[in-house]
C-alpha positions as CSV (number, residue, x, y, z in Angstrom):
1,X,49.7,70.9,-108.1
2,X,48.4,73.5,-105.6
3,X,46.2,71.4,-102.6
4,X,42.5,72.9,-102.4
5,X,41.5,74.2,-99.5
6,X,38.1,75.6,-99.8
7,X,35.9,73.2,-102.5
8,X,33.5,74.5,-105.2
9,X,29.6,75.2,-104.4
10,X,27.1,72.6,-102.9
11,X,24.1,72.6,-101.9
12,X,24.1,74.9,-99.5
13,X,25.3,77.3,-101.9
14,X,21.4,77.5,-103.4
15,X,20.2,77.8,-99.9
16,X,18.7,80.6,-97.3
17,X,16.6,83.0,-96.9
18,X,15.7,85.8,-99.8
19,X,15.6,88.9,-98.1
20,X,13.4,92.1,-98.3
21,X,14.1,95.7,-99.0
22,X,13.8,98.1,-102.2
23,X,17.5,98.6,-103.4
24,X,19.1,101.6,-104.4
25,X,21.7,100.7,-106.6
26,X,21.4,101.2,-110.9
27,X,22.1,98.8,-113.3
28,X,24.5,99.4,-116.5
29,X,26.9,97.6,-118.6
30,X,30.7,97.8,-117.8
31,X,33.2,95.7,-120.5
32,X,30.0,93.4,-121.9
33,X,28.2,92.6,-118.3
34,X,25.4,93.9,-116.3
35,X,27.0,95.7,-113.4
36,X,25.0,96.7,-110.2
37,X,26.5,100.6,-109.0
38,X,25.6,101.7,-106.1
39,X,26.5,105.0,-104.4
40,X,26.8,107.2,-101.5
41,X,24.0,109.8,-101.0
42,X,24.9,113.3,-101.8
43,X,25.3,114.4,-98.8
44,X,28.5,112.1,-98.3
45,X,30.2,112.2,-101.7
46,X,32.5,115.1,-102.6
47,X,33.9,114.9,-105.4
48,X,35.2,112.1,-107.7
49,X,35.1,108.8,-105.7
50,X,38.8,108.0,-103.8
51,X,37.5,104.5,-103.6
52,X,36.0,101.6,-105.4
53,X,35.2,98.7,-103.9
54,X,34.3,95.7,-106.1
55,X,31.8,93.1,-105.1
56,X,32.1,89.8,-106.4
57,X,28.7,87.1,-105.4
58,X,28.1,84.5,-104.8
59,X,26.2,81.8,-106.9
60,X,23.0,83.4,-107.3
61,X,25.1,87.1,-108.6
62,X,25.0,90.7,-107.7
63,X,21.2,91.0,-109.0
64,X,20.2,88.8,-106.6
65,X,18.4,91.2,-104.2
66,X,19.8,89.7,-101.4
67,X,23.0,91.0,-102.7
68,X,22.0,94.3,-104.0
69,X,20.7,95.5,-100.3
70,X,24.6,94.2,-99.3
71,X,25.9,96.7,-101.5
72,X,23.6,99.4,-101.3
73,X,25.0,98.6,-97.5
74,X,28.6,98.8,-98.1
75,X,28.1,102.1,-100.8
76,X,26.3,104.2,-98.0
77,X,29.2,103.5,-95.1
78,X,31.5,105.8,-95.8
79,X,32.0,108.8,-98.0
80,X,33.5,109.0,-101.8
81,X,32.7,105.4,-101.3
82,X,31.5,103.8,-104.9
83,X,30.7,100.1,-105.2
84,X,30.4,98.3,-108.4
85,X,29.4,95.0,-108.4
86,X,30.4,92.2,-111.0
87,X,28.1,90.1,-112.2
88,X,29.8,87.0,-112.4
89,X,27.5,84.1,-113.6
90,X,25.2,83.7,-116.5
91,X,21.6,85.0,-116.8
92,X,19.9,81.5,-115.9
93,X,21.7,81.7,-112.3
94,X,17.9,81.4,-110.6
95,X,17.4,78.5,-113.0
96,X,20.1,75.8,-111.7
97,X,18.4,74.2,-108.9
98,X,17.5,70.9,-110.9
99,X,21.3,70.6,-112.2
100,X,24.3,69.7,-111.3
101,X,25.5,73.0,-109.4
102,X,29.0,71.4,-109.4
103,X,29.4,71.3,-112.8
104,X,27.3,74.1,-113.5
105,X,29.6,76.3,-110.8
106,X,32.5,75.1,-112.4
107,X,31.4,76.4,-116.2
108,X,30.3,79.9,-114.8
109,X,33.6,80.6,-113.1
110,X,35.3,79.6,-116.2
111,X,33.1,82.1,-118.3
112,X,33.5,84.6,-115.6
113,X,37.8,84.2,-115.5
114,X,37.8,85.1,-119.1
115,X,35.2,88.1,-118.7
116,X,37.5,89.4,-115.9
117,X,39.6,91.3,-117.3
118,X,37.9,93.7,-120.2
119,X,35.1,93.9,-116.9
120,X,37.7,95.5,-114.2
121,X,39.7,97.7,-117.1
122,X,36.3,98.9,-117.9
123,X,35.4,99.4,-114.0
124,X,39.0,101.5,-113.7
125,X,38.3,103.3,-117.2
126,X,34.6,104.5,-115.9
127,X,35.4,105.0,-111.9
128,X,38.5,105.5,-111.3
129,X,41.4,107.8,-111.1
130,X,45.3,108.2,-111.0
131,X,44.4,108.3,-106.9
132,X,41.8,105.8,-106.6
133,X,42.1,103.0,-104.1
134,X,40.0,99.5,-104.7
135,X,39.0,97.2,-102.1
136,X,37.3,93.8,-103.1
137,X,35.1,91.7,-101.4
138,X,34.1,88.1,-102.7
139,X,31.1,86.0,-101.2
140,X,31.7,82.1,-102.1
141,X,31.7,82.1,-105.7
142,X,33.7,85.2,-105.9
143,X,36.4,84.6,-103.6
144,X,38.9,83.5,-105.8
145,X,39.5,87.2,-107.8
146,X,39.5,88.7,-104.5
147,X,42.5,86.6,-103.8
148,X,44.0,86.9,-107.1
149,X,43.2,91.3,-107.4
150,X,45.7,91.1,-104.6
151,X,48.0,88.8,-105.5
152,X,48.7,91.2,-108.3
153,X,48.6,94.1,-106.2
154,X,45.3,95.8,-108.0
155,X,43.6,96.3,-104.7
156,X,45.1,97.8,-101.5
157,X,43.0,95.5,-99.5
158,X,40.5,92.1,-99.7
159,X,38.3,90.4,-98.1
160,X,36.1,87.0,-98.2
161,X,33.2,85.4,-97.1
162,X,32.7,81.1,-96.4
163,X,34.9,81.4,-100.1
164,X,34.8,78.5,-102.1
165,X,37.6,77.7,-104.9
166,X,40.8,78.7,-103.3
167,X,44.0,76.8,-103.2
168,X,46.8,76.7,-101.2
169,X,48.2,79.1,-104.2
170,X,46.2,82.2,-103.4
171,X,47.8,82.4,-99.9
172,X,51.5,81.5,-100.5
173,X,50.9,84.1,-103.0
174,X,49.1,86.7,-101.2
175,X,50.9,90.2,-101.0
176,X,47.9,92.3,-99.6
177,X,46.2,92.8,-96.2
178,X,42.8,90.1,-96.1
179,X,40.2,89.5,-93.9
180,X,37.9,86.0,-93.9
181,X,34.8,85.9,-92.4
182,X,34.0,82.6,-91.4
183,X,31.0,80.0,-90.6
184,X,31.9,77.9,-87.8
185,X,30.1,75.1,-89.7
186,X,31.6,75.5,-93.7
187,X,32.1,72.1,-95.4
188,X,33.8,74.5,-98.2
189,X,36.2,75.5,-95.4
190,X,36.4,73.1,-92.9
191,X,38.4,73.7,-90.0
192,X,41.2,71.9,-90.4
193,X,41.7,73.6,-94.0
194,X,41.3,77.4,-92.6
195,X,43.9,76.1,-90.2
196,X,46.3,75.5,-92.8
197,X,45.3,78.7,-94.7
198,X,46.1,80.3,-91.5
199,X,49.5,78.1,-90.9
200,X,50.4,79.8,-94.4
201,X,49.6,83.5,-93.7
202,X,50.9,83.4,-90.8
203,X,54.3,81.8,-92.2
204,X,54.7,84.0,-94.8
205,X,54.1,87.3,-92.3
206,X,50.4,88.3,-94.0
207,X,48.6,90.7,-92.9
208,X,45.0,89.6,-92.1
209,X,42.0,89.0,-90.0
210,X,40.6,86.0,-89.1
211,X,36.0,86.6,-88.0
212,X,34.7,83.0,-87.2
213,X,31.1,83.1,-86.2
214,X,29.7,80.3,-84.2
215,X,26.3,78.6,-84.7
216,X,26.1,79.6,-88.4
217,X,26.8,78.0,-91.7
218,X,27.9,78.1,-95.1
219,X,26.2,81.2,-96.9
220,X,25.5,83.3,-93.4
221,X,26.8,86.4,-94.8
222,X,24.9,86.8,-97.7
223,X,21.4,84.6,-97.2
224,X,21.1,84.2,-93.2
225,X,17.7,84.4,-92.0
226,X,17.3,87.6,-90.6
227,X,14.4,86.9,-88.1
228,X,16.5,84.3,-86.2
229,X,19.1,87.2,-84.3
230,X,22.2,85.3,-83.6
231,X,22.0,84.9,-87.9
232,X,20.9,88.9,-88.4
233,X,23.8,89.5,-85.4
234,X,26.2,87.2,-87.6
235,X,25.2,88.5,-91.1
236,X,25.2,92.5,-89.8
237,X,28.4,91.9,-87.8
238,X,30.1,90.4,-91.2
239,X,29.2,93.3,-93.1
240,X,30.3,95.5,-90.5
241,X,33.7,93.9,-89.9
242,X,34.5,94.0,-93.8
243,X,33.9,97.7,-94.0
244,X,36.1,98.5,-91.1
245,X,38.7,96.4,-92.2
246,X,38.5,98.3,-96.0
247,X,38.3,101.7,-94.1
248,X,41.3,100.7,-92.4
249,X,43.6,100.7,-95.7
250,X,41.6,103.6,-97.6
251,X,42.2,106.6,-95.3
């Protein structure tokens, strides 16, 4: 049996700051879910999109606006850049703060493994080409596909964010370039278990990048609070370092 090394959501999971902003992004169905798209502006698309880079949230799911403004973020970096974003739990994900988020974690990734699949065919069906290159980036909840997208080689890169749900598994079986942007203070990825995550990688000759920010915690990336600035500084340098990193393998 695989050891875990990151552990399901918590607490801090249904935690932070909800953020401001009017997000530019439209919503549709792909393969039986609501799917965020977000896009370039016009004056940096030519063309079909070259790349697709999938978003997978965290508990609280792509509508979250917290996560919408992320995307719209990532869409506008670069051009033929398209970002669809999966979303990954059920429609009462604002309603779970009175049960048990183990439990209730645990039943949406279950329902969200099994809507995988007709999802991304309908994601490569509607976006992409012969040509196009996807990149994936999971936040928590959604690290897991990251790992597994490039475990079977459908993305050309990955990356993840204080992940919860991964074994030792995903990175003895990892075959693509991934980046983990880390919380100095994670109890889903405590430091003696990225350690060992990084023991592996570095055994088996991965490529991949290591961010580890001090003074921030579980969830940083996604719900920091952005009038404190070493958390906007954390959050913004995150986002930053992802796209990079996916620009990196895309050109």
């Amino acid at each position: 049996m695989s050891v875990c090394l990151t552990g399901p959501p918590s607490t801090c999971c249904w935690t932070g700051i909800r953020h401001t902003g009017i997000p530019q992004g439209r919503i549709e169905p792909l393969g039986g879910l609501d799917t965020y798209i977000a896009v370039p502006s016009a004056e940096t698309i030519h063309g079909s999109p070259k790349k697709v880079l999938v978003f997978f949230a965290d508990a609280y799911g792509p509508l979250f606006i917290n996560n919408k403004l992320l995307q719209d973020y990532f869409a506008l970096q670069g051009e033929s850049l398209w970002l669809c974003a999966r979303r990954t739990v059920a429609k009462r994900e604002l309603r779970i703060h009175h049960q048990d988020k183990v439990a209730w974690s645990l039943e949406a990734l279950g329902t969200a493994v099994q809507a995988f699949p007709t999802w991304f065919e309908a994601v490569k069906l509607t976006y992409g080409t012969e040509t196009t290159k996807y990149v994936a980036v999971g936040y928590c909840f959604g690290a897991p596909f990251v790992l597994d997208l490039a475990t079977e080689g459908s993305i050309v890169a990955g990356a993840v964010a204080h992940p919860g749900f991964l074994e030792e598994r995903h990175f003895q079986a990892l075959n693509k370039p991934l980046l983990l942007s880390c919380a100095e203070d994670d109890f889903t990825f405590p430091l003696d278990k990225r350690r060992r995550a990084e023991d592996i990688l570095v055994s088996n000759k991965s490529t991949y990048f290591f961010q580890v920010f001090s003074g921030v915690s579980h969830g940083f990336a996604v719900r920091g609070d952005p009038s404190v600035p070493h958390a906007r500084w954390a959050k913004e340098e995150s986002a930053c370092g992802i796209t990079e990193w996916f620009f990196r393998f895309t050109k």
